[in-house]
C-alpha positions as CSV (number, residue, x, y, z in Angstrom):
1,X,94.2,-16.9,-39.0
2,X,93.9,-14.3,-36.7
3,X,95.8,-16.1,-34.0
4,X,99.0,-16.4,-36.5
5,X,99.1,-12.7,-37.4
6,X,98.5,-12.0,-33.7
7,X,101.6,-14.5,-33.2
8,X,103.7,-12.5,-35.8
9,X,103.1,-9.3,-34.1
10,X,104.4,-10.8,-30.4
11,X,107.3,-12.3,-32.3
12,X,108.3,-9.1,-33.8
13,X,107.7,-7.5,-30.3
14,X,109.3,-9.8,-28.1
15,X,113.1,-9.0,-29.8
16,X,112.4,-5.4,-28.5
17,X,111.6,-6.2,-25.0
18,X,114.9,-6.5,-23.0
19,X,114.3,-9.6,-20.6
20,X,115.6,-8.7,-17.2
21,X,117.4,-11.7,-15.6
22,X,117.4,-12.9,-11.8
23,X,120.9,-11.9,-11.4
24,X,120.0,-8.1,-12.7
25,X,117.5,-8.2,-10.4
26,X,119.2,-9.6,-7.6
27,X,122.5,-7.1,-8.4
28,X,119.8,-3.8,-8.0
29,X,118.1,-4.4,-4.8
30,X,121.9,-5.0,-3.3
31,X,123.1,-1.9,-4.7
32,X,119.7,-0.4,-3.4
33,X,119.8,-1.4,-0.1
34,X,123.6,-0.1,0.0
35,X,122.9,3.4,-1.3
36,X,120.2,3.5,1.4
37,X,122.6,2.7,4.2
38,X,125.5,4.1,2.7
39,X,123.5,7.5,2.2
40,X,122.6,8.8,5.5
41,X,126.3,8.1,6.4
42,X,127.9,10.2,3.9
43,X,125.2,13.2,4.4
44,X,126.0,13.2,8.3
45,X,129.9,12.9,7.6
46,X,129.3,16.0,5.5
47,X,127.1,17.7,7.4
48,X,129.6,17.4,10.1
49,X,132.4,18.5,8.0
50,X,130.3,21.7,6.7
51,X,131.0,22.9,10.6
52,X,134.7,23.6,10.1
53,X,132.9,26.6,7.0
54,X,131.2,29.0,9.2
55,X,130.2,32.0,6.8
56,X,127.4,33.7,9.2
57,X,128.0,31.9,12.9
58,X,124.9,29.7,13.9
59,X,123.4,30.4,10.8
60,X,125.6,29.7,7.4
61,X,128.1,27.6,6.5
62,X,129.3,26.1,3.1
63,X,127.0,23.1,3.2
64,X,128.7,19.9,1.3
65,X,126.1,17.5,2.0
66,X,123.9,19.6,-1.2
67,X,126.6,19.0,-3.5
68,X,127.4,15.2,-2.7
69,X,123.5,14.8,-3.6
70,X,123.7,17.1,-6.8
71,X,127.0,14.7,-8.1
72,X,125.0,11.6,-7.5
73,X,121.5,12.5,-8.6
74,X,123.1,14.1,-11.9
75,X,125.2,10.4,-12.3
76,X,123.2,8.3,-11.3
77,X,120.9,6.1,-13.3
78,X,116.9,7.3,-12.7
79,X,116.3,3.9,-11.5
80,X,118.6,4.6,-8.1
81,X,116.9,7.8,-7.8
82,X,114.3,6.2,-4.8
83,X,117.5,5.3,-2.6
84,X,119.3,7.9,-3.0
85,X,116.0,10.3,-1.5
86,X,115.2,7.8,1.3
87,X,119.4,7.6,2.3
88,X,119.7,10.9,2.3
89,X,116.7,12.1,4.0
90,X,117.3,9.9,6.5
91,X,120.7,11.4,7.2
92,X,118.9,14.6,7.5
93,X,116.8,13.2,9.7
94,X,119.2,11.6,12.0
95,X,121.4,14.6,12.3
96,X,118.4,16.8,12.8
97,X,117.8,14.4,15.9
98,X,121.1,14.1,17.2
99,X,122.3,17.6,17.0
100,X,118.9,19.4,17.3
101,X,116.6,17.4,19.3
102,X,113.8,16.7,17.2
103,X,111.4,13.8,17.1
104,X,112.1,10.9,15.4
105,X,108.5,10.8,14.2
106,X,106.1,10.1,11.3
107,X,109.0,9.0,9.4
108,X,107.3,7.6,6.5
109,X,104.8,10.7,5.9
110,X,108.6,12.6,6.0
111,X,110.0,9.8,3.6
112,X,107.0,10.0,1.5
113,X,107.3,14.5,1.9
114,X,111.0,14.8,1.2
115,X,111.1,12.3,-2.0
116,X,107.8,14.4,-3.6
117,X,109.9,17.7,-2.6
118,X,113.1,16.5,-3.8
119,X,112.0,14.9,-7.5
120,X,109.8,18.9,-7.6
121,X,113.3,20.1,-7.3
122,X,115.0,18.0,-9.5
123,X,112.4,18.5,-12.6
124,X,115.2,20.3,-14.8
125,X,117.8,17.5,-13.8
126,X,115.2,15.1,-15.2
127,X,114.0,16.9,-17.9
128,X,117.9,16.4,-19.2
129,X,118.1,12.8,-18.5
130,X,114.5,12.0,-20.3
131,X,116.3,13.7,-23.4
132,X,119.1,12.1,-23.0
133,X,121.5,15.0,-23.0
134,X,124.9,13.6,-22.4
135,X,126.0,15.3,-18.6
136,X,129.7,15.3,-19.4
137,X,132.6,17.6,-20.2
138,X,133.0,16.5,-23.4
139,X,131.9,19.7,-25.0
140,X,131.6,23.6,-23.6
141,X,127.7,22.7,-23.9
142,X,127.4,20.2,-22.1
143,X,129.5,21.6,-19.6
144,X,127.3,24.5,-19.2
145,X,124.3,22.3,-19.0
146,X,125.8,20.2,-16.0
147,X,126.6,23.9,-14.1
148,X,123.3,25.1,-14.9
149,X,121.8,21.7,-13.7
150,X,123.7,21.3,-10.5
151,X,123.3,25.3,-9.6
152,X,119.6,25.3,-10.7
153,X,119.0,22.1,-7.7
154,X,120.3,24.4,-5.1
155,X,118.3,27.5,-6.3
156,X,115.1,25.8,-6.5
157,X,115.6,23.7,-3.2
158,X,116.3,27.5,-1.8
159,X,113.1,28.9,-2.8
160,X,111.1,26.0,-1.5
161,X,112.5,26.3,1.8
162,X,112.3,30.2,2.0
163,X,108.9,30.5,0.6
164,X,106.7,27.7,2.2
165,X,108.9,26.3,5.2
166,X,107.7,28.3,7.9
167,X,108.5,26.5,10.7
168,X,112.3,26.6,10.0
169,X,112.4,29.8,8.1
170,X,114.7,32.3,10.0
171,X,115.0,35.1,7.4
172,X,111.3,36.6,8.8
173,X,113.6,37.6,11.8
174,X,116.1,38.7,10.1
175,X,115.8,43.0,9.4
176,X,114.8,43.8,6.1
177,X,118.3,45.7,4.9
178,X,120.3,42.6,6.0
179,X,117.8,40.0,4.6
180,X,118.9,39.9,1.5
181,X,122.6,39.3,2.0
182,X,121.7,36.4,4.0
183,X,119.6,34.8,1.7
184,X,122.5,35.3,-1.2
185,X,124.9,34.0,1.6
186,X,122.7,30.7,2.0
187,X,122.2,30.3,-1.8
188,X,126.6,30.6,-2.3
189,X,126.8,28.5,0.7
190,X,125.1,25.7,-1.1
191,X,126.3,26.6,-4.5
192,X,130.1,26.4,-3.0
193,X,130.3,22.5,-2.5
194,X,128.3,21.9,-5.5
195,X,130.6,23.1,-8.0
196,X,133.9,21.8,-5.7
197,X,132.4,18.4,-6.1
198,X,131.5,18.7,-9.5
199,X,135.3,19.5,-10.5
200,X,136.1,16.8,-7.9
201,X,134.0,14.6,-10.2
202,X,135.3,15.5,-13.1
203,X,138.8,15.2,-12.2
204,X,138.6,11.8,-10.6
205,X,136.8,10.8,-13.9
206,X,139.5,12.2,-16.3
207,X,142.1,10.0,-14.2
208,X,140.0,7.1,-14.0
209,X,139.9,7.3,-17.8
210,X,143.3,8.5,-18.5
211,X,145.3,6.1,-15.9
212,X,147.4,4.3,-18.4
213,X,149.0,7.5,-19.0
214,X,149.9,8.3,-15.3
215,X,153.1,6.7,-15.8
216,X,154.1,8.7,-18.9
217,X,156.8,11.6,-19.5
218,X,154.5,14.0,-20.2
219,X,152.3,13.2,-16.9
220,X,155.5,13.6,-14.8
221,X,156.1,16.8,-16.4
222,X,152.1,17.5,-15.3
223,X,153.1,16.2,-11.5
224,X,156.1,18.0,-11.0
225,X,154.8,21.4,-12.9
226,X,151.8,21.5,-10.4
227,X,154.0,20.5,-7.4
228,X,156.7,23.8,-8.4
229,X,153.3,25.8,-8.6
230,X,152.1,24.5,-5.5
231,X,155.7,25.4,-3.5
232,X,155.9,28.2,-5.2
233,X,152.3,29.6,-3.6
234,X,153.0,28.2,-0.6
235,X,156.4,29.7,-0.3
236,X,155.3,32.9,-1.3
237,X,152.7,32.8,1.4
238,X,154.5,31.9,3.9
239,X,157.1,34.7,3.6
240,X,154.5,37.2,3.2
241,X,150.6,36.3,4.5
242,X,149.5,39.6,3.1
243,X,150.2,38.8,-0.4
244,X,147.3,36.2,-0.1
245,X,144.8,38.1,-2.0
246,X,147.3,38.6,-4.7
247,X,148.4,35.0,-5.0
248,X,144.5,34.0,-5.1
249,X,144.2,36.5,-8.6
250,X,147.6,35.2,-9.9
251,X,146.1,32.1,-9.5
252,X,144.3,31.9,-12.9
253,X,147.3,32.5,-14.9
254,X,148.7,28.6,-14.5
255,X,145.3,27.3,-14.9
256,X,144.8,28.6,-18.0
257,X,148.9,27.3,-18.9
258,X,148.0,24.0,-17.5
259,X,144.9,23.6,-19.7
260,X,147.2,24.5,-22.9
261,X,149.6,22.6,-21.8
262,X,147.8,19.2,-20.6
263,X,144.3,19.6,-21.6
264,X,141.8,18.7,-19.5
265,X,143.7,16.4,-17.3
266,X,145.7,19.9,-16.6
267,X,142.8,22.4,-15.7
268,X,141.2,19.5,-13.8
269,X,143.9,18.5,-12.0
270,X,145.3,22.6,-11.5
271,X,141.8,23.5,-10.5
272,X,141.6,20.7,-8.2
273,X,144.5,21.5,-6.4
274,X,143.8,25.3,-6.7
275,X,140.5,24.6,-4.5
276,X,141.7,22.1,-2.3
277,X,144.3,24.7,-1.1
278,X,141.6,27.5,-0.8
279,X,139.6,25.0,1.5
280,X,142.7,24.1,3.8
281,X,143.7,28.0,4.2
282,X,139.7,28.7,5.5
283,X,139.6,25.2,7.2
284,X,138.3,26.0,10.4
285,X,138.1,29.4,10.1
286,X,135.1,32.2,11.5
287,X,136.3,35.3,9.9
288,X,133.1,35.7,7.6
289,X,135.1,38.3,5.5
290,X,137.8,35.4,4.6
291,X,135.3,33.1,3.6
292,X,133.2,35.6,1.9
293,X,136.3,36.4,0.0
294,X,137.4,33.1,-0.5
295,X,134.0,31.5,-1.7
296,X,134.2,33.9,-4.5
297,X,137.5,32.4,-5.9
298,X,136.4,29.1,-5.6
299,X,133.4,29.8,-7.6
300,X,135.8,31.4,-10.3
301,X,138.2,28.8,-10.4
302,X,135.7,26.1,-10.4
303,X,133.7,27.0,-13.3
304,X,136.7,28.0,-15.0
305,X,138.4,24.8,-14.6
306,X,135.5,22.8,-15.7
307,X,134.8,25.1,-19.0
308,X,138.6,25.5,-19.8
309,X,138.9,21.3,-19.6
310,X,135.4,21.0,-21.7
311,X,137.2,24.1,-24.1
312,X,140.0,22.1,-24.5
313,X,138.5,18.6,-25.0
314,X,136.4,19.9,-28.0
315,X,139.0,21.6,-29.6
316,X,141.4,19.0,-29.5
317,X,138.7,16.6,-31.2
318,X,137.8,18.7,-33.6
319,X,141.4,19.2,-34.2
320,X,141.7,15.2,-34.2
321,X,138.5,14.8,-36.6
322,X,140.5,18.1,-38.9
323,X,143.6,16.0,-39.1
324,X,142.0,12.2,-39.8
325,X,140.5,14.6,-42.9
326,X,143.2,15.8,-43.8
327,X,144.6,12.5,-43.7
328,X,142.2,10.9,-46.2
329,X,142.2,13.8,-48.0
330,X,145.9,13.6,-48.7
331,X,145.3,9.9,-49.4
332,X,142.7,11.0,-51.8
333,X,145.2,13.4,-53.6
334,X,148.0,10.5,-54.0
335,X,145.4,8.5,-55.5
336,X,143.8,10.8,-57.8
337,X,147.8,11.6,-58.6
338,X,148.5,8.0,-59.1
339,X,145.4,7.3,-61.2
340,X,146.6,10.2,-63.5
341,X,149.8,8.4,-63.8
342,X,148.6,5.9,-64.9
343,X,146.3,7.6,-67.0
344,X,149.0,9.8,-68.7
345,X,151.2,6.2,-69.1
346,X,148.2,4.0,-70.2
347,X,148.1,7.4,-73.2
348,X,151.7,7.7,-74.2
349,X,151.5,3.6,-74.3
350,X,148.6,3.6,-76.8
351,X,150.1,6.6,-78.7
352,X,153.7,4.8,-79.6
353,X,151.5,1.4,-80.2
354,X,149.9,3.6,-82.8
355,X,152.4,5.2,-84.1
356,X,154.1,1.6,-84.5
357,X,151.2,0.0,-86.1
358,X,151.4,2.9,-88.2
359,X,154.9,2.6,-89.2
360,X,155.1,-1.3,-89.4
361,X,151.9,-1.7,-91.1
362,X,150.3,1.3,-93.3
363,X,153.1,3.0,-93.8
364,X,154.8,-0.1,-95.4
365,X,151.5,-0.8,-97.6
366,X,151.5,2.6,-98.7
367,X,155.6,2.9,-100.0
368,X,154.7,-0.9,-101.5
369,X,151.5,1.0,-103.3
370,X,153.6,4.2,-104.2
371,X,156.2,1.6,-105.7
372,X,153.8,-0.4,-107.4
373,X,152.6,3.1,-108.9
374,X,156.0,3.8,-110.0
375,X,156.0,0.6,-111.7
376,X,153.0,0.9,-113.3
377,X,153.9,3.8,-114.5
378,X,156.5,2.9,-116.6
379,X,155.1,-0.3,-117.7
380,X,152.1,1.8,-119.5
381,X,154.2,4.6,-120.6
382,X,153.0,4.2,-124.2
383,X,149.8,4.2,-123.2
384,X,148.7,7.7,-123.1
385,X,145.1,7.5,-122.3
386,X,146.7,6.0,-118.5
387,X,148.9,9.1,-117.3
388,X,146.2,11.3,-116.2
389,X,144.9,8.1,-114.0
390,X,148.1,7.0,-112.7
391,X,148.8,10.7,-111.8
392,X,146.2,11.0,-109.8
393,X,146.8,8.1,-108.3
394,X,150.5,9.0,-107.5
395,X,149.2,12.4,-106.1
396,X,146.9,10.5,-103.3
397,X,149.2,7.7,-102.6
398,X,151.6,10.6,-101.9
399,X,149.7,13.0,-99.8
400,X,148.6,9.8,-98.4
401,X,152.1,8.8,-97.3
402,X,152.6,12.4,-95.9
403,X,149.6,12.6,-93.5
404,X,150.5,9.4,-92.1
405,X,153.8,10.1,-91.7
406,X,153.2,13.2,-90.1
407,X,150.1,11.4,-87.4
408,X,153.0,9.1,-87.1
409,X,155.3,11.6,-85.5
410,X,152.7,13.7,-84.1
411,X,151.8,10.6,-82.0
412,X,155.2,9.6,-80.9
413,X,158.3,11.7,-82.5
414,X,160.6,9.9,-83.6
415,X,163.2,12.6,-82.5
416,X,162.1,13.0,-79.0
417,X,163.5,9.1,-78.8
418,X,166.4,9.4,-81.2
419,X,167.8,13.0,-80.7
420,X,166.0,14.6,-77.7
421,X,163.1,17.5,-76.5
422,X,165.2,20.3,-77.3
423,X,165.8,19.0,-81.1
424,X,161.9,17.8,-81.3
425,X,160.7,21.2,-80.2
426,X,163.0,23.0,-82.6
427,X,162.4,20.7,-85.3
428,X,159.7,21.2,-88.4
429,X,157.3,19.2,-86.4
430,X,155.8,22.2,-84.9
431,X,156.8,24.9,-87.5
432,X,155.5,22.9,-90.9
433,X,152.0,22.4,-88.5
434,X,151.7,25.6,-87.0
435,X,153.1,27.4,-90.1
436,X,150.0,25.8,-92.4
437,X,147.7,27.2,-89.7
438,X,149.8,30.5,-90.9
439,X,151.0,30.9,-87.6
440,X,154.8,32.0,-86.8
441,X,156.7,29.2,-84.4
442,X,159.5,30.4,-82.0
443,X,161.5,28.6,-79.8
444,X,164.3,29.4,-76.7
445,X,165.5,26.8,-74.2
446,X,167.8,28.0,-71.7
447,X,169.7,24.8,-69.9
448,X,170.5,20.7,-69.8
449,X,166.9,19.9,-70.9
450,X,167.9,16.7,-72.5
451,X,169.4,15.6,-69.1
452,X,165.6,15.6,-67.7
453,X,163.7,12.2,-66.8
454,X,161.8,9.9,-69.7
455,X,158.6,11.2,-67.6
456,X,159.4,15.0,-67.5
457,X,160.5,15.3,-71.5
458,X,157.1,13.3,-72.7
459,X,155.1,15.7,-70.3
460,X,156.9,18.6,-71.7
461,X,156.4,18.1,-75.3
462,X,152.8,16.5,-75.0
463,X,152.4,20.2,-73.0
464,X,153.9,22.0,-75.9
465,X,152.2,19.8,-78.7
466,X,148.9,20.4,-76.6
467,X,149.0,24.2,-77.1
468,X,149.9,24.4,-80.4
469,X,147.2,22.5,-81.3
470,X,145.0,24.6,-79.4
471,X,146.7,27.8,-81.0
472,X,145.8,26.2,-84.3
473,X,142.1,25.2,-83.9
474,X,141.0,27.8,-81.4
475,X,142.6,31.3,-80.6
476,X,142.8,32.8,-84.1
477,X,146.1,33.4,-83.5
478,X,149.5,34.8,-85.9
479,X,152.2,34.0,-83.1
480,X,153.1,31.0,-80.9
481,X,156.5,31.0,-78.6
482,X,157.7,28.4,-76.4
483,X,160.5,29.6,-74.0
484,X,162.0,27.2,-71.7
485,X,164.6,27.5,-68.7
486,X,166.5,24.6,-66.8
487,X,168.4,25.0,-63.8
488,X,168.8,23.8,-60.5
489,X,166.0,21.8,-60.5
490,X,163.7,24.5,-61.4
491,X,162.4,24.3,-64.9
492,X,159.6,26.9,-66.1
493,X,158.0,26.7,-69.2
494,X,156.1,29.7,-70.5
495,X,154.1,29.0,-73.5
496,X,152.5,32.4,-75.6
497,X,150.0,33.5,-78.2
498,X,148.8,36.5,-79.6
499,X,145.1,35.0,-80.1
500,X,141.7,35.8,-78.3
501,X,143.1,33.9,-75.0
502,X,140.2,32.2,-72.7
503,X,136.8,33.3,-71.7
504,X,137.1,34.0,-67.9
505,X,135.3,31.0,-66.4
506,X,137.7,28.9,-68.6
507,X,140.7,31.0,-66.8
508,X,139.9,29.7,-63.4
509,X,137.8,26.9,-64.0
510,X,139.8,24.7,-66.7
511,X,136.9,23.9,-68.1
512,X,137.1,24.3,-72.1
513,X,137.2,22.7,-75.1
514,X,140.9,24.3,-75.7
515,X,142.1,21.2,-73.9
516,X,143.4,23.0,-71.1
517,X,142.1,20.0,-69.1
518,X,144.4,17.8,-70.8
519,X,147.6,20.6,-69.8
520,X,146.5,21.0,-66.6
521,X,146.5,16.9,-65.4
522,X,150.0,16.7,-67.4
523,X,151.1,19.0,-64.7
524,X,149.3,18.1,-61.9
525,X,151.0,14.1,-62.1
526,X,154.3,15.9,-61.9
527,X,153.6,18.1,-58.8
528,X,154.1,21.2,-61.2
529,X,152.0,24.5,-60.7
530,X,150.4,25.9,-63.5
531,X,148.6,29.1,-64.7
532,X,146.6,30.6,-67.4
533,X,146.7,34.2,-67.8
534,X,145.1,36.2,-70.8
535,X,147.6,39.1,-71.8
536,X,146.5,42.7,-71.5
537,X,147.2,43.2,-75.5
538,X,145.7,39.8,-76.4
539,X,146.3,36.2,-75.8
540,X,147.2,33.9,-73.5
541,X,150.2,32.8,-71.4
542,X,150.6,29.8,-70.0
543,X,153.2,29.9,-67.5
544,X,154.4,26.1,-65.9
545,X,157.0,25.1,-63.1
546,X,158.1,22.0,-61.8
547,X,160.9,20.8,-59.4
548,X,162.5,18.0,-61.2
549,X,164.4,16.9,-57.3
């Protein structure tokens, strides 16, 4: 028993474990073996290529080789990690050999040294990747976690070597008012490459994803906007070399046009370009006041090219995510609409039924009954003790025939089909009902309102019939009014009583038992605005208007 259960378990265990083929294997230890060949390469092509940015001669220079290994470690996967720190500390120490004569010696204890110094450094870098904090642009965050990661490598690989590298640590010699400056030299010399390849990065990445649109209108208007800038700079230079540190200011004002303009592809791309011409202008250059000037708008341009692109990517899919809400919203709204429609129709459907059944059926058995009465009546005309009964029973069958009659055009009014609204809103309808309530009925209508749609005259009177009723049964009112106008297109309905109007979470709620609900959907299926407003002196308005276009 115990040996199935412990079965179970592994089979429920097994699904979880991702089997790792031959061919995986095989596929890492070729890419590991190239990163460790192709490393040391790329660190002494750098290294080289950090010679031709001389900030402090024989001492600092922008080194590039820190921020090729700040793109890679932050990109690549953890596994890679163990090539990356043997290829690249064995660039360092090749070039360390070649150009500066050391030993090639104990190369394993300086493996084994480097690779424990270099994961110490790298502790916030992993920290991020073990909580799996995406290292993209994607957002402003996660832009400013990549800057802080790729900045914080250089400042802690800075400290390390100032603080326990004796042998190699030149600063002791330096004098103590100058000391300073040169250690904040060798921190921006390092920082200066990391953040040029990080916006390299990020660039290359953006047109790596975005390459089906390269060969769109709108990135030709991108190409040919940033080539006009670009001769435009150039030009300007050219004519006038001392207008250098003004162009490098101007500078920001089409970055931050090319991010509205293109969004991220546009600061990327602008900011790319921007630095690339800043590194061609000091290429090869000694004048340590050029290159500290210059360092400092590569920083600014950098950062801002990478925040402005992550700036832009967020807003834009928020902005996306805002309009696919309002999209369903919408879609919502035309379904809600349509379901009233049919609600409305499905009502004014069973209503005439009604009133039919009414007509055909009741109201005949109740003429054949008052008939029958009449004839009965005169049949038993010498029979005296009969009158009083038959009386009576005339009297019902009567009032009988009148209430039906009038649920029978209270349901669907026969003049609303046969002679119009404007003759069923006028008509005794409304004033025999409201007058019984004892209150006073008026009635204007200003314009063609006879000309209107089937859907727009049912609405209207159903709106109308509505708030009478409600006048009736709830507002302890003396005076209703309906006063309609029709022209243009524009029809307004306001209807008016003198009564005790609604309580104030009806008036922007709609929720009351006056059957505003029942006004307010009326409305609402023909796009019409409506509002409840209780007068100063007493009452309520209701004021309605539709375009009928």
């Amino acid at each position: 028993m115990e040996r199935v259960i412990a079965g179970i378990k592994l089979q429920h265990l097994l699904p979880q474990i991702k089997a790792i083929t031959p061919t995986q294997v095989k596929r890492y230890l070729i890419a590991f073996t190239l990163i460790i060949f192709l490393a040391p390469a790329i660190e002494i092509g750098f290294y080289l290529f950090s010679f031709n940015f001389v900030v402090y001669e024989n001492f600092v220079s922008w080194y590039f080789p820190a921020g090729v290994r700040v793109v890679c470690y932050l990109f690549f996967p953890l596994r890679y990690w163990p090539a990356l720190t043997i290829g690249f500390t064995l660039g360092q120490i090749l070039y360390t050999w070649h150009f500066y004569d050391e030993a090639l010696s104990d190369i394993p204890y300086r493996l084994a040294k480097s690779m424990l110094r270099e994961y110490l450094i790298l502790l916030p870098v992993i920290a991020i990747k073990l909580l799996k904090i995406p290292l993209n642009i994607n957002t402003v965050k996660n832009a400013v976690i990549v800057i802080f990661a790729a900045i914080s490598y250089r400042l802690i690989r800075s400290i390390i070597i100032i603080a326990f590298n004796d042998r190699n640590n030149k600063y002791r010699l330096i004098a103590d008012e100058e000391r300073f400056e040169m250690i904040l030299a060798h921190q921006l010399g390092g920082i200066i490459p990391i953040l040029i390849m990080l916006l390299l990065f990020f660039s290359g990445m953006v047109l790596y994803k975005k390459w089906h649109i390269l060969i769109s209108e709108n990135s030709a208007k991108l190409i040919g906007q940033l080539i006009i800038c670009l001769c435009l700079f150039i030009t300007a230079y050219q004519l006038e070399p001392k207008s250098l540190y003004l162009l490098r200011m101007l500078a920001i004002f089409p970055l931050i046009w090319f991010s509205y303009s293109f969004g991220a592809l546009g600061a990327l791309s602008y900011g790319s370009i921007t630095v690339i011409t800043l590194l061609v202008n000091v290429y090869g250059s000694s004048h340590t006041e050029l290159m500290l000037n210059t360092q400092l708008y590569i920083i600014t341009y950098s950062v801002l090219a990478i925040l402005l692109s992550a700036f832009v990517t967020e807003l834009n899919k928020s902005k996306t995510a805002l309009l696919n809400q309002n999209k369903e919203l919408i879609e919502l709204s035309s379904l809600t609409q349509n379901l009233a429609t049919k609600v409305v129709n499905v009502q004014e459907s069973e209503r005439s039924q009604l009133s039919q059944e009414l007509h055909d059926d009741i109201g005949q058995n109740l003429t054949a009954l008052k008939t029958n009465i009449a004839i009965l009546e005169k049949k038993s005309a010498s029979y005296n003790e009969l009158d009083n009964t038959i009386l009576r029973l005339k009297n019902v069958s009567n009032h009988m025939y009148d209430s039906v009659y009038r649920l029978m055009h209270w349901l669907r009014p026969r003049l609303l089909d046969e002679l119009g609204l404007e003759a069923a809103l006028k008509s005794e309808l409304f004033s025999e009902n409201l007058k019984d309530a004892g209150v006073s009925y008026s009635c204007k209508i200003n314009g063609p309102v006879d000309t209107l749609t089937e859907n727009y005259k049912i609405a209207i009177f159903r709106i109308c019939q509505e708030a009478s009723t409600n006048t009736m049964k709830h507002s302890l009112a003396t005076e209703f009014s309906i006063d309609i106008a029709y022209s243009r297109d524009q029809l307004e309905i306001i209807i008016k009583d003198n009564g005790i109007g609604l309580f104030e979470q009806s008036n922007s709620n709609f929720n009351s038992g006056f059957g505003i609900i029942g006004i307010y959907e009326r409305v609402a299926v023909l796009n019409g605005e409506c509002k409840f407003k209780n007068n100063t002196n007493g009452g309520l308005t209701i004021t309605i208007q539709f375009t009928t276009k």
